[in-house]
Residue frames as a rotation matrix with the C-alpha (Angstrom) as fourth column:
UNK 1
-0.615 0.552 -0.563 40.11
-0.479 -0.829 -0.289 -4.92
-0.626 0.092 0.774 28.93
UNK 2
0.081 0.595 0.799 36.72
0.700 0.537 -0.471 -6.46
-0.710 0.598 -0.373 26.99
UNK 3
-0.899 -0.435 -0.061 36.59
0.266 -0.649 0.713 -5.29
-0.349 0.624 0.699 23.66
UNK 4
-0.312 0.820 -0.479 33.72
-0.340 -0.567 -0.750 -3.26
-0.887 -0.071 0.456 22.50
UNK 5
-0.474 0.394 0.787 31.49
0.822 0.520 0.235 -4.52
-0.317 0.758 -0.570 20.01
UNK 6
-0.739 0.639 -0.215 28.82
-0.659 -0.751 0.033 -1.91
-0.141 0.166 0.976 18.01
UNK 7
-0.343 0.885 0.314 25.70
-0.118 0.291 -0.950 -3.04
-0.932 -0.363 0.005 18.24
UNK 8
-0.839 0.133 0.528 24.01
0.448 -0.380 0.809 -3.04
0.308 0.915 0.259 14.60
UNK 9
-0.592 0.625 -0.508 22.24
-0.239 -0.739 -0.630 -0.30
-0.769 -0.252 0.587 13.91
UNK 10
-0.747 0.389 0.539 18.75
0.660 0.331 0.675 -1.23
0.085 0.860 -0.504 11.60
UNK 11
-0.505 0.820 -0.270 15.70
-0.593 -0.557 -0.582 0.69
-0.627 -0.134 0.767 11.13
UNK 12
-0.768 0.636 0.080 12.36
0.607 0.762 -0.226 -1.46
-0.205 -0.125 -0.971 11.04
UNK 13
-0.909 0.417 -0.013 8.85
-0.400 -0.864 0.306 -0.30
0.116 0.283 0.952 9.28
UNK 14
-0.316 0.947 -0.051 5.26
0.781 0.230 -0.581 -1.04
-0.538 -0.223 -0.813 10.68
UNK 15
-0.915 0.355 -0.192 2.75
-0.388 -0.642 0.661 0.07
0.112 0.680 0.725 7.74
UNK 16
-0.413 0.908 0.075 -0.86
0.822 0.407 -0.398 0.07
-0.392 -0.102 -0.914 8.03
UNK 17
-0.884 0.412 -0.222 -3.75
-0.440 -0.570 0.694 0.18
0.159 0.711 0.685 6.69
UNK 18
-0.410 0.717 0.564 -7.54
-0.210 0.527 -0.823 -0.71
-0.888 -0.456 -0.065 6.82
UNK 19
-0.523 0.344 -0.780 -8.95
-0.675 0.392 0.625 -2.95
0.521 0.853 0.028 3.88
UNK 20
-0.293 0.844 -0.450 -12.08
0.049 0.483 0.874 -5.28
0.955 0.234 -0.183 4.43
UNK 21
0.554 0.319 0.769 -12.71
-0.538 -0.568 0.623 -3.42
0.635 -0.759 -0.142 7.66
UNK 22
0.916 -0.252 -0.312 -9.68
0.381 0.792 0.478 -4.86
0.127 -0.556 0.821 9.16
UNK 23
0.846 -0.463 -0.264 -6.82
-0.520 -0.826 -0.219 -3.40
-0.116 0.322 -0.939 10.12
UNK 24
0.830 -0.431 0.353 -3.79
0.557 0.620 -0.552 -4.47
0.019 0.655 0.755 8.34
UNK 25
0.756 -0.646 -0.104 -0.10
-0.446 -0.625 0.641 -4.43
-0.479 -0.438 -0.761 8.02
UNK 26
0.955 -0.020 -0.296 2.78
-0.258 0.436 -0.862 -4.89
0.146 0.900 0.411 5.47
UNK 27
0.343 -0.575 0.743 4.95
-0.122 0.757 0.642 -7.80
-0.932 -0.310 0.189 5.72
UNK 28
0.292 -0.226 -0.929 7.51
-0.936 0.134 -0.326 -8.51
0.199 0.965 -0.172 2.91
UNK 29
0.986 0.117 -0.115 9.08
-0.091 0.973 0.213 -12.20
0.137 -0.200 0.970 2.37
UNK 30
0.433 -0.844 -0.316 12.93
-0.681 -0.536 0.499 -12.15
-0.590 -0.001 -0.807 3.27
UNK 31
0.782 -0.433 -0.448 15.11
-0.379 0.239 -0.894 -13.23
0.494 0.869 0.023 0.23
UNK 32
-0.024 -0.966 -0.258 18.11
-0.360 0.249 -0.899 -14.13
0.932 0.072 -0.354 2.60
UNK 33
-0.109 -0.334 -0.936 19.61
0.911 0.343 -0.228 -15.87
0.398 -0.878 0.267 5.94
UNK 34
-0.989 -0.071 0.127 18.56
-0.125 0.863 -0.489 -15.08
-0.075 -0.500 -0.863 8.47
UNK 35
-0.231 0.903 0.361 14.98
0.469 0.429 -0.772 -16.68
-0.852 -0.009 -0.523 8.39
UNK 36
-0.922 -0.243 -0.301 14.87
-0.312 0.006 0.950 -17.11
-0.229 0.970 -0.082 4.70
UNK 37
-0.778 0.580 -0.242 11.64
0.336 0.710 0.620 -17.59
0.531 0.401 -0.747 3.29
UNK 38
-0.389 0.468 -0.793 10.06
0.920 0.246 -0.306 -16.29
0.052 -0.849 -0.526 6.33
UNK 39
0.465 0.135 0.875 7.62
0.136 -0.987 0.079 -12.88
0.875 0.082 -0.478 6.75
UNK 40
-0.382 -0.550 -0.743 9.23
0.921 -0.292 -0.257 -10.30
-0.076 -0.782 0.618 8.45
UNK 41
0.689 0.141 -0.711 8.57
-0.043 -0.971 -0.234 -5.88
-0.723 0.191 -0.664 8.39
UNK 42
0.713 -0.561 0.420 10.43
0.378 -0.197 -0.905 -4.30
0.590 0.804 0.072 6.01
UNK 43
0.943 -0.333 -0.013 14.19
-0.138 -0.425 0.894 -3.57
-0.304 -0.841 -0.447 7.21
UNK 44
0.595 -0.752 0.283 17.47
0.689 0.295 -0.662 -3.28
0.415 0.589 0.694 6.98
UNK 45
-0.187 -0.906 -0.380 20.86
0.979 -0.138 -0.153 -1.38
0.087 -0.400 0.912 7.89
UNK 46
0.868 -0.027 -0.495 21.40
-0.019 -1.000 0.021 2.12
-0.496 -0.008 -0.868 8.43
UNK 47
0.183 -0.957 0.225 24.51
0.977 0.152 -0.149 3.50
0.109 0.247 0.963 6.38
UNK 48
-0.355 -0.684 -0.637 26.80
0.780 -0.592 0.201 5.63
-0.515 -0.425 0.744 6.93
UNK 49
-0.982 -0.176 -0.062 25.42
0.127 -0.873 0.470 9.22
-0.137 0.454 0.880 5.80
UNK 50
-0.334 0.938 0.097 21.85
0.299 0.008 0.954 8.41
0.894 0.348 -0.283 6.29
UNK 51
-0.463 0.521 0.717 19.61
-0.886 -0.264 -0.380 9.69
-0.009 -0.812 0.584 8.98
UNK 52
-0.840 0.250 0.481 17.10
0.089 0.939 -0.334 7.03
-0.535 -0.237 -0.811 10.31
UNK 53
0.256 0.961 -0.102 14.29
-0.266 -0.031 -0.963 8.39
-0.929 0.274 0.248 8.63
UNK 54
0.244 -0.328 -0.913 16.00
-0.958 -0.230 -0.173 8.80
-0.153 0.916 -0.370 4.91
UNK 55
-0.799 -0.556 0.230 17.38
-0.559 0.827 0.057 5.13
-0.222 -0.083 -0.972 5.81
UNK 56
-0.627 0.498 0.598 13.72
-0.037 0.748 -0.662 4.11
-0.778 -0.438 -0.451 6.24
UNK 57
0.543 0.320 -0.776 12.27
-0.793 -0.109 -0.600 5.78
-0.276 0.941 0.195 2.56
UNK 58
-0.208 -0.949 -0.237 15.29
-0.897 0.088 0.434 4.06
-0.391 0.302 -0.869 1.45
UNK 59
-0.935 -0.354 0.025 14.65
-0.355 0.933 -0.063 0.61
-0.001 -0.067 -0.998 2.44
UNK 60
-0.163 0.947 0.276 10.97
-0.217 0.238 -0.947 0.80
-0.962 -0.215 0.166 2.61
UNK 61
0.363 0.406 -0.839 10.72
-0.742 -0.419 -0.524 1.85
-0.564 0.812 0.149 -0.92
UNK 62
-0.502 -0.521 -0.690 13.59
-0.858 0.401 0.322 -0.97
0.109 0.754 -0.648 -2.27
UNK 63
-0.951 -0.116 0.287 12.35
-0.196 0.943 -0.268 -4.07
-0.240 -0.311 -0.920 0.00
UNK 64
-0.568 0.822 -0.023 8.35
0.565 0.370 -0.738 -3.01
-0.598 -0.432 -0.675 -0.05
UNK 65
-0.524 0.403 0.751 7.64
0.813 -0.027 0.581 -1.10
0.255 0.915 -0.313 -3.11
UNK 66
0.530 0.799 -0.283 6.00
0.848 -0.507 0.157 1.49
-0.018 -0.324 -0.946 -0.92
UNK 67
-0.168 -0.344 0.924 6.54
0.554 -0.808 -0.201 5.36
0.815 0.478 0.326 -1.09
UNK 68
-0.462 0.137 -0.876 7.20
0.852 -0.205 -0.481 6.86
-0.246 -0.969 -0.022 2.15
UNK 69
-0.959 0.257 -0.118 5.41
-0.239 -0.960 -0.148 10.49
-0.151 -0.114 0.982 0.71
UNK 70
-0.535 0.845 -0.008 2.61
0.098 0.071 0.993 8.43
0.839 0.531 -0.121 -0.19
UNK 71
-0.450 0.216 -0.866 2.10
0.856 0.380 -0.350 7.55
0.254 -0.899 -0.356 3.63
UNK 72
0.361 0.533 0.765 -0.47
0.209 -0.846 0.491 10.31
0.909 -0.017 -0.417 5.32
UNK 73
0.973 0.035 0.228 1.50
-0.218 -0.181 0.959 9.42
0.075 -0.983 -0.169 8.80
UNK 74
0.431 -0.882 -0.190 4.79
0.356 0.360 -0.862 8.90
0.829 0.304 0.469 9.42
UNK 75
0.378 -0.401 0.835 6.46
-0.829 -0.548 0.112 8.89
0.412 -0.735 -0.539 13.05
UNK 76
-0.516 -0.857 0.011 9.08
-0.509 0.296 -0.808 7.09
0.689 -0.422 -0.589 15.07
UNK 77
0.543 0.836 0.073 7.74
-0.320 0.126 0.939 4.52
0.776 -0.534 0.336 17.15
UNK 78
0.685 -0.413 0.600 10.32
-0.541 0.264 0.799 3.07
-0.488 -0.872 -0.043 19.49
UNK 79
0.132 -0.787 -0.603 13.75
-0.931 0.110 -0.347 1.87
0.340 0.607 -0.719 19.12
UNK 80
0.990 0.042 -0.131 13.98
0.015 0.914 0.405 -2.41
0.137 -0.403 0.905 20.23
UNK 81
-0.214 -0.881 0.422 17.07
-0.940 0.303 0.156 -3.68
-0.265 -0.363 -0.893 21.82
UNK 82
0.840 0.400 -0.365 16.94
-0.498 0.837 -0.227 -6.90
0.215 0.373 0.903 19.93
UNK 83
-0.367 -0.892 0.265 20.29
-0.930 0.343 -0.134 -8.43
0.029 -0.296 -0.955 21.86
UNK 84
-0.506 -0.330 0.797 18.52
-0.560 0.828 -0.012 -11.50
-0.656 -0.453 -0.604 22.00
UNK 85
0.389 0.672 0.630 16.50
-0.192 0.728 -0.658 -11.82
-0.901 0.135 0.412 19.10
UNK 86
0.807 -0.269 -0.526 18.83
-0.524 0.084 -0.848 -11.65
0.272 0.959 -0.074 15.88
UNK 87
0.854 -0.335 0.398 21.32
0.248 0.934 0.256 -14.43
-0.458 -0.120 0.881 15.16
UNK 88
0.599 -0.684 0.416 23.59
0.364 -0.230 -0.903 -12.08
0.713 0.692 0.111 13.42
UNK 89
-0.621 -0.735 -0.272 24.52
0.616 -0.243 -0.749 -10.62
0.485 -0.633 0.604 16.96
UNK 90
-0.479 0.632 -0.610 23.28
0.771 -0.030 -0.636 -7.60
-0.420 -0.775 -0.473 19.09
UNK 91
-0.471 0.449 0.760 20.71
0.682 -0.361 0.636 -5.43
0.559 0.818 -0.136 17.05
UNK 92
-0.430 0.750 -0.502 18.74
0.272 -0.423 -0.864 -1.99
-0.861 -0.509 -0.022 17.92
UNK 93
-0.263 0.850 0.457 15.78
0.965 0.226 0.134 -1.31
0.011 0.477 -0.879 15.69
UNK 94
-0.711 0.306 -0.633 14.81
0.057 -0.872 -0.486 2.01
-0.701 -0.381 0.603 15.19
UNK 95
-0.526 0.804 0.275 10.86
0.846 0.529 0.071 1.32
-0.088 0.270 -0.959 14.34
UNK 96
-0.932 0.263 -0.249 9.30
-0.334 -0.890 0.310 4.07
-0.140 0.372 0.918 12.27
UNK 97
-0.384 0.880 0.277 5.07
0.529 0.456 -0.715 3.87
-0.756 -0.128 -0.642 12.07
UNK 98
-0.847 0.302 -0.438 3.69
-0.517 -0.659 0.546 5.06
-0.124 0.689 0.714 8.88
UNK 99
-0.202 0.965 -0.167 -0.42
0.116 -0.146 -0.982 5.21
-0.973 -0.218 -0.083 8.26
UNK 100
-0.761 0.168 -0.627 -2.35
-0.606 -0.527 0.596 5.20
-0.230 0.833 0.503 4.76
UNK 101
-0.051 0.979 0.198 -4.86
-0.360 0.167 -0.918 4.31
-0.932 -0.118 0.344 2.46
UNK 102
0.995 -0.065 0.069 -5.16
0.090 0.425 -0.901 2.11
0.029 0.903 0.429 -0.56
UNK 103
-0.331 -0.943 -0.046 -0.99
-0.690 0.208 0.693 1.35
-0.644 0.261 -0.719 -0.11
UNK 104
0.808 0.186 0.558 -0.34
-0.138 0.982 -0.128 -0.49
-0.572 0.026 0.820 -2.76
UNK 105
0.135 -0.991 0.013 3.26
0.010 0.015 1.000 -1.96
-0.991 -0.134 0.012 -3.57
UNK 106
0.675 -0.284 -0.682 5.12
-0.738 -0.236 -0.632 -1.59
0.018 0.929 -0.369 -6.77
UNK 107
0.897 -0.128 0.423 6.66
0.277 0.909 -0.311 -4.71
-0.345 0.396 0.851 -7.78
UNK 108
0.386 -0.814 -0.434 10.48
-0.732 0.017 -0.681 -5.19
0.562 0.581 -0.589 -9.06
UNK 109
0.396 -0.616 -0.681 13.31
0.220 0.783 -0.581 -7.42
0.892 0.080 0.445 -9.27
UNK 110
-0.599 -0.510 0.618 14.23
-0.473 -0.397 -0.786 -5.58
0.647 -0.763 -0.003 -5.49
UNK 111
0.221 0.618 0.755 11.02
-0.973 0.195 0.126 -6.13
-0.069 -0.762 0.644 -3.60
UNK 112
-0.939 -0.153 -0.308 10.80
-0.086 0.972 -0.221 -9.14
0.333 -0.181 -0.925 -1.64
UNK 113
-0.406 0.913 -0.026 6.71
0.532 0.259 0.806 -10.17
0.743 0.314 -0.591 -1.87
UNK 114
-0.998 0.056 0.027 5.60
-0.043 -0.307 -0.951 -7.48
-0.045 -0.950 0.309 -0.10
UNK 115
-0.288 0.896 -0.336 1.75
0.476 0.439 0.762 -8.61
0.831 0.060 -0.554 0.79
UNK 116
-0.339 0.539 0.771 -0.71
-0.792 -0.606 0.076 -6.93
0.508 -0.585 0.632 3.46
UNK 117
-0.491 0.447 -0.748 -2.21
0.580 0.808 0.102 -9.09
0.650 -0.383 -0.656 6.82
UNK 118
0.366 0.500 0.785 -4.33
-0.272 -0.749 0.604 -8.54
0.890 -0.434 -0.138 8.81
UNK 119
-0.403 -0.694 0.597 -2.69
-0.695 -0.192 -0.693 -7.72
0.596 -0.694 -0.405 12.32
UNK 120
-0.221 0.237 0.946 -4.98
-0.928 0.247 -0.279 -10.73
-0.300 -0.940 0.165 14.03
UNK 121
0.665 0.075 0.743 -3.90
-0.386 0.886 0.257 -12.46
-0.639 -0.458 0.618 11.65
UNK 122
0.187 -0.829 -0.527 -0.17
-0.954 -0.280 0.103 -12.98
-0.233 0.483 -0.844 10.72
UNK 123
0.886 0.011 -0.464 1.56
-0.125 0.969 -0.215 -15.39
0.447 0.248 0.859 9.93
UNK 124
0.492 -0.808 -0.323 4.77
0.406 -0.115 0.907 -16.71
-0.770 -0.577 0.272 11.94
UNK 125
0.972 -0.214 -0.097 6.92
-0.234 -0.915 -0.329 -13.93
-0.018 0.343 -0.939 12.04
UNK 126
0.255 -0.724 -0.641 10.95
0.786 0.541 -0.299 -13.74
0.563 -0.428 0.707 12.02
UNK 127
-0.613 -0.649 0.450 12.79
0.143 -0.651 -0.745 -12.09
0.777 -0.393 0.492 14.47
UNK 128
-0.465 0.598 -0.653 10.60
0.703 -0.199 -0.682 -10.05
-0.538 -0.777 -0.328 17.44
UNK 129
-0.961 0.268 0.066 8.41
-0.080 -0.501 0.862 -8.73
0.264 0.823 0.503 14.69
UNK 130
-0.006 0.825 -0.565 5.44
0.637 0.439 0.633 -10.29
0.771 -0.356 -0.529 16.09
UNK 131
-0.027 -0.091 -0.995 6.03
0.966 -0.258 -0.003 -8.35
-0.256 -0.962 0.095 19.35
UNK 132
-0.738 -0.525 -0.424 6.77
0.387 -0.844 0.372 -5.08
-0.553 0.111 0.826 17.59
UNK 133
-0.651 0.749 0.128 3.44
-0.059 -0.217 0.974 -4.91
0.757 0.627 0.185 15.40
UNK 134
0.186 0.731 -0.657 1.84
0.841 0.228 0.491 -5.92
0.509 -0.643 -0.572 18.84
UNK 135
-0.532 -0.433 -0.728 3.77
0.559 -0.825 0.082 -2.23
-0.636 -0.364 0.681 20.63
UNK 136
-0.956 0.294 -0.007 2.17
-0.221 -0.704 0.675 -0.39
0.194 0.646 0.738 16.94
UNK 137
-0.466 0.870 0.159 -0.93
0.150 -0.100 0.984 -1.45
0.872 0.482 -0.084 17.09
UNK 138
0.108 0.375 -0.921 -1.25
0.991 0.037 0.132 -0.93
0.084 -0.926 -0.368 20.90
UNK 139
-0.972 -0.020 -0.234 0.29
-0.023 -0.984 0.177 3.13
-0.233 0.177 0.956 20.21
UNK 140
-0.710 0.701 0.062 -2.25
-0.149 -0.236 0.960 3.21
0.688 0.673 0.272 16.86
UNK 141
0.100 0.986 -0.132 -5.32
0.690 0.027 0.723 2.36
0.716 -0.164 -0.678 19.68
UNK 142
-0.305 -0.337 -0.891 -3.79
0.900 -0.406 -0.155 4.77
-0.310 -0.849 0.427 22.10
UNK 143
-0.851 -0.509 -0.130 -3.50
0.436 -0.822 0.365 7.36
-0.292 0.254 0.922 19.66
UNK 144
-0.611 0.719 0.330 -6.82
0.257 -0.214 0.942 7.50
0.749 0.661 -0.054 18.19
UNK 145
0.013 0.364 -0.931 -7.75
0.979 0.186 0.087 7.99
0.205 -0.912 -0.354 21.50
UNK 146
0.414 0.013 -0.910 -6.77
0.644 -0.711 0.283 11.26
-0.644 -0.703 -0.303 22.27
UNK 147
-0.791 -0.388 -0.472 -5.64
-0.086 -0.695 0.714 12.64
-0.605 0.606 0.517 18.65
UNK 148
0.674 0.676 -0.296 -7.03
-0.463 0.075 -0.883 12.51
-0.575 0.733 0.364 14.84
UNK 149
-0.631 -0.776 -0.008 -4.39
-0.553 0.442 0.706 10.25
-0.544 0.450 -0.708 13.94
UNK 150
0.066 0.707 0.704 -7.56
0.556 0.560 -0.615 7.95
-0.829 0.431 -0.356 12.26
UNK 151
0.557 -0.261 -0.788 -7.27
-0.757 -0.550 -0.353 11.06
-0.342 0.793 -0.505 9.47
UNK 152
-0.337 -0.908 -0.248 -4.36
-0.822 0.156 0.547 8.84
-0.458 0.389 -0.799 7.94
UNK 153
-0.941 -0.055 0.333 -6.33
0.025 0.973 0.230 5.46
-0.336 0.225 -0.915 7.60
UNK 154
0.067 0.958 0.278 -9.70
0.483 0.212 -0.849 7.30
-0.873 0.191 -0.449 6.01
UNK 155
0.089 0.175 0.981 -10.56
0.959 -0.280 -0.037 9.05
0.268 0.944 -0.193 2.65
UNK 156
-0.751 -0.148 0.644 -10.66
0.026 -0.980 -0.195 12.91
0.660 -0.130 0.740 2.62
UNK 157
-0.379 0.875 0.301 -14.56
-0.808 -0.472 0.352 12.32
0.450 -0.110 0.886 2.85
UNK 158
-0.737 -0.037 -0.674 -16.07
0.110 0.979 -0.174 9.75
0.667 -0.202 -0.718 4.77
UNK 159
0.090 0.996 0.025 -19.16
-0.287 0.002 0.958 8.89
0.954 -0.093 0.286 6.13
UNK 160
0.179 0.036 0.983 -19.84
-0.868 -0.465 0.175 8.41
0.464 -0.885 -0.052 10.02
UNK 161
0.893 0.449 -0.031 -20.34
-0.450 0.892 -0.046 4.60
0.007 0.055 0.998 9.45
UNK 162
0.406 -0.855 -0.323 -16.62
0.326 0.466 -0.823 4.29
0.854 0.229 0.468 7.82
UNK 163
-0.036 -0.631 0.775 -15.37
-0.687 -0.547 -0.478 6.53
0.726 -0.549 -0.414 10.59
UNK 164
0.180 -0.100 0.979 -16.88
-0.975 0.118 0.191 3.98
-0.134 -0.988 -0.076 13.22
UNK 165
0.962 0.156 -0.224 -16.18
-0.254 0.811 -0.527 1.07
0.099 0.564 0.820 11.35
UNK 166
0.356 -0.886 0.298 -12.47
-0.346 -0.421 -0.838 2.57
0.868 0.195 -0.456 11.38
UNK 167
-0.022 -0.313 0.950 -12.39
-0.934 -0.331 -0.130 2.50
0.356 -0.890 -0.285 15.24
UNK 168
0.538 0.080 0.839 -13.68
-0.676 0.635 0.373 -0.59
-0.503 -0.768 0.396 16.16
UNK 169
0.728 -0.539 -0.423 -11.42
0.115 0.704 -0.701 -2.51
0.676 0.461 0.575 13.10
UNK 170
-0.092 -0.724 0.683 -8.63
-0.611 -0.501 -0.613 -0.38
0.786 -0.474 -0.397 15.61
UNK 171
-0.234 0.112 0.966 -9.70
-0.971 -0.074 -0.226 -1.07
0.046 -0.991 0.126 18.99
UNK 172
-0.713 0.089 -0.696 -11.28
-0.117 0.963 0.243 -4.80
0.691 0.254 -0.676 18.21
UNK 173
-0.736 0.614 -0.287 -14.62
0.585 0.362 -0.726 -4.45
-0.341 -0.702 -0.625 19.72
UNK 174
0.056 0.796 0.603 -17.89
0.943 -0.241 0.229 -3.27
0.327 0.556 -0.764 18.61
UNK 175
-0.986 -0.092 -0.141 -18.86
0.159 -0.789 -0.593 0.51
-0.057 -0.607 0.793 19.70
UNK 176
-0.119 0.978 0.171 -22.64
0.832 0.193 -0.521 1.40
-0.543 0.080 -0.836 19.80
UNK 177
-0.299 -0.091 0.950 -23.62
0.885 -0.398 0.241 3.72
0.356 0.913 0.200 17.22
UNK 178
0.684 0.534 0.497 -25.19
0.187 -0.787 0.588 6.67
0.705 -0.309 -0.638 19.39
UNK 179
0.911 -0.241 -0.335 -22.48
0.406 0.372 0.835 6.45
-0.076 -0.896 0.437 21.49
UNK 180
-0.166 -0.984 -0.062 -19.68
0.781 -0.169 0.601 6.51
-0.602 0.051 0.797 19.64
UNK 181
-0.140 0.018 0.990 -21.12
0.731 -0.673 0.115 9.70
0.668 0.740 0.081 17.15
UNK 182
0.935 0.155 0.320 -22.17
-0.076 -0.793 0.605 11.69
0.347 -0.590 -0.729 20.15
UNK 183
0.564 -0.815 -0.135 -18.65
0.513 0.217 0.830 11.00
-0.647 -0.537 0.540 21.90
UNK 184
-0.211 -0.673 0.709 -16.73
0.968 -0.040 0.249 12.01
-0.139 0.738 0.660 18.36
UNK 185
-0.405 -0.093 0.909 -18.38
0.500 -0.855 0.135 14.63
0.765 0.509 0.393 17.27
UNK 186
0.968 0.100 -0.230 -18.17
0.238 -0.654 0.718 16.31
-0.079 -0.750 -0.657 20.93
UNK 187
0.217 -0.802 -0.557 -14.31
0.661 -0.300 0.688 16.71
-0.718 -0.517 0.465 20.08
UNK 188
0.654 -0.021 -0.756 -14.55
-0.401 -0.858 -0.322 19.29
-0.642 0.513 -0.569 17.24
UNK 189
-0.359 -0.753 0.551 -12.05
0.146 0.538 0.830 16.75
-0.922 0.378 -0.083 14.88
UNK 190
-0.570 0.418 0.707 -14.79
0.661 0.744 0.093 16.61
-0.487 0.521 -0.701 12.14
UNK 191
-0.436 0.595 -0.675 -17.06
-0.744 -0.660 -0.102 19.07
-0.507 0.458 0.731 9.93
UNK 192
0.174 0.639 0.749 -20.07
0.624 0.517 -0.586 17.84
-0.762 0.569 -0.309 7.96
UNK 193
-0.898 -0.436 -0.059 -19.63
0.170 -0.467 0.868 18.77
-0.405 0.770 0.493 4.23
UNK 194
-0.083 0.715 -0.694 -22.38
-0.942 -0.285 -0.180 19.36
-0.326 0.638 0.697 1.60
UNK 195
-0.628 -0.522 -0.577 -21.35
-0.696 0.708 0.117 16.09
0.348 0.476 -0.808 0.08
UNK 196
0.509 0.552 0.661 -23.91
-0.684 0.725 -0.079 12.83
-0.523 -0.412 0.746 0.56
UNK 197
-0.842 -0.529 -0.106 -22.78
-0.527 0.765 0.370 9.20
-0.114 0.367 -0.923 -0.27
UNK 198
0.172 0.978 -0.119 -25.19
-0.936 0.124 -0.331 7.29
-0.308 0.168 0.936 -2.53
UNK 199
-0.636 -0.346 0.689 -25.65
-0.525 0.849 -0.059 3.95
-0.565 -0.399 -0.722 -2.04
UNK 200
-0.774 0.629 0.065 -28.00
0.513 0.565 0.646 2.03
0.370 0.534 -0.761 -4.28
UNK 201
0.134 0.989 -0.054 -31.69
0.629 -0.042 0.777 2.38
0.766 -0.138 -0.628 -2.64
UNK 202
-0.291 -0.687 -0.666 -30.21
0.948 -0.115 -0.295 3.55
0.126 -0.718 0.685 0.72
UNK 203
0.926 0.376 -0.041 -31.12
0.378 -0.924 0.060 6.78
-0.015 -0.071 -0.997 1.99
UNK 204
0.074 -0.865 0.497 -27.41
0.059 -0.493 -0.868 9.26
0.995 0.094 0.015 1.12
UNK 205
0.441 -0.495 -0.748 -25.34
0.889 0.130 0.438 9.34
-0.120 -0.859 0.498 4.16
UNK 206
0.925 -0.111 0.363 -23.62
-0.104 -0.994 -0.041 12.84
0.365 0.000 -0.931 4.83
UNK 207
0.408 -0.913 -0.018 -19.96
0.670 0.312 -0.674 13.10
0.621 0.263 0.738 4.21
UNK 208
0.914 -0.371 0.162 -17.72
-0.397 -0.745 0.536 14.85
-0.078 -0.555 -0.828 6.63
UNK 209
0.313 -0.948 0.051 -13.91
0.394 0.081 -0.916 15.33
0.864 0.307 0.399 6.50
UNK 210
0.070 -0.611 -0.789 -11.31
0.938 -0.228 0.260 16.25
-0.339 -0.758 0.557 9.37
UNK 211
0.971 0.146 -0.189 -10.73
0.160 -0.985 0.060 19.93
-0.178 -0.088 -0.980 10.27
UNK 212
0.379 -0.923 -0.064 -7.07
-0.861 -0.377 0.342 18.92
-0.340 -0.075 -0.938 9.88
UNK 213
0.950 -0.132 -0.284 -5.28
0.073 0.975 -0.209 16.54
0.304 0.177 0.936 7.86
UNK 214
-0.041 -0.999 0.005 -2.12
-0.313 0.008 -0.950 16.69
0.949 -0.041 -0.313 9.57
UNK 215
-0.323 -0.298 -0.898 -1.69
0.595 0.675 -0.437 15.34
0.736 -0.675 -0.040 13.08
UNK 216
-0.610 -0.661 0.436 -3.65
-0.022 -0.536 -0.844 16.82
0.792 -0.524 0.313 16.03
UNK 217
-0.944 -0.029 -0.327 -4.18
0.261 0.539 -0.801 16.56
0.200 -0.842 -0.502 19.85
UNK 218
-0.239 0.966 -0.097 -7.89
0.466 0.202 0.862 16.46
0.852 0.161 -0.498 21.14
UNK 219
-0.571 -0.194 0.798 -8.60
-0.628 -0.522 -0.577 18.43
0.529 -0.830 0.176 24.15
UNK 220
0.001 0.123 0.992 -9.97
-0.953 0.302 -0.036 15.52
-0.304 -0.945 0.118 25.62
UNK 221
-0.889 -0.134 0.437 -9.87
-0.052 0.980 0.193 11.16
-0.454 0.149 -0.879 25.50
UNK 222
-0.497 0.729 -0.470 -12.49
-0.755 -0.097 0.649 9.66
0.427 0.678 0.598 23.13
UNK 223
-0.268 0.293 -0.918 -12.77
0.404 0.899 0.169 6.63
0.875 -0.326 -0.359 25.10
């Protein structure tokens, strides 16, 4: 009879964010074997009496300084069968996406440098981390597609510019400006406020804000 092995069981965290109109994603530095030295997501075991989410506050908060209530998103992205990429044995991954703005890490004698990149450009990764930010950020252009998941990676208020500025840091490709505002604001996602943004000389820009800040589906694709 073969004896049964358990798999280990870890839970893996893709954070983003957009900073110098780029979108971005936090990488910490790992403190131990395997691939010491090397960036990696934040991660780490499940234990016994945790759930996967509570596992991921857990470990997000010790390794990456980040507060998982700070996050405006926060959902399960896909679990990895990493049988061939961890040297400790066979590994599944249960990979949690979490969205925000201005993240920025709290330092201590736990964290392990946790530092923002931008997702087109990382540095070598360990593990199949590289592959697994390439799955999030292929969801994160799905989603904006057909939700208001973008709500997570803007201000309350925000101007039409940041909004398309937002998309195309997402998607990686320009969008044309008459295009993409008639397209948007044909899905009802959006309300103009009272509110203007003043810019030096600039003529004020008119602030508008999601109709929901919580997660929901368009009744049709934006693309």
């Amino acid at each position: 009879m073969t004896a049964y092995q358990s798999p280990i069981l870890m839970v893996d965290s893709v954070i983003m964010q957009l900073a110098n109109d780029s979108l971005q994603v936090l990488l910490i530095k790992r403190a131990h074997e395997p691939f010491q030295g090397m960036y990696a997501l934040p991660g780490g075991y499940i234990v016994a009496g945790e759930t996967t989410l509570s596992s991921h506050e857990r470990i997000l908060g010790s390794k990456a300084g980040v507060e998982q209530q700070l996050l405006r998103l926060v959902e399960q992205l896909y679990t990895f069968d990493t049988v061939a990429g961890d040297p400790r044995g066979h590994g599944v991954s249960v990979t949690y996406m979490g969205l925000g703005i201005e993240i920025n890490p709290s330092l201590s004698a736990e964290t392990q440098q946790p530092a923002f990149f931008a997702v087109n450009a990382l540095p070598r990764l360990a593990y199949d981390h590289a592959e697994i930010i390439a799955y999030a950020h292929e969801r994160l252009k799905s989603k904006v597609n057909y939700t208001n998941a973008i709500f997570a990676l803007l201000p309350v208020y925000f101007t039409l510019t940041q909004l398309q500025t937002a998309y195309e840091a997402i998607l990686c490709r320009p969008l044309d400006k008459r295009n993409f505002r008639k397209k948007f604001l044909s899905l009802d996602l959006i309300h103009e406020t009272n509110e203007y943004q003043r810019d030096g000389a600039h003529r004020p820009a008119r602030l508008f804000c999601f109709n929901e800040m919580r997660l929901e589906r368009s009744t049709r694709s934006f693309d």
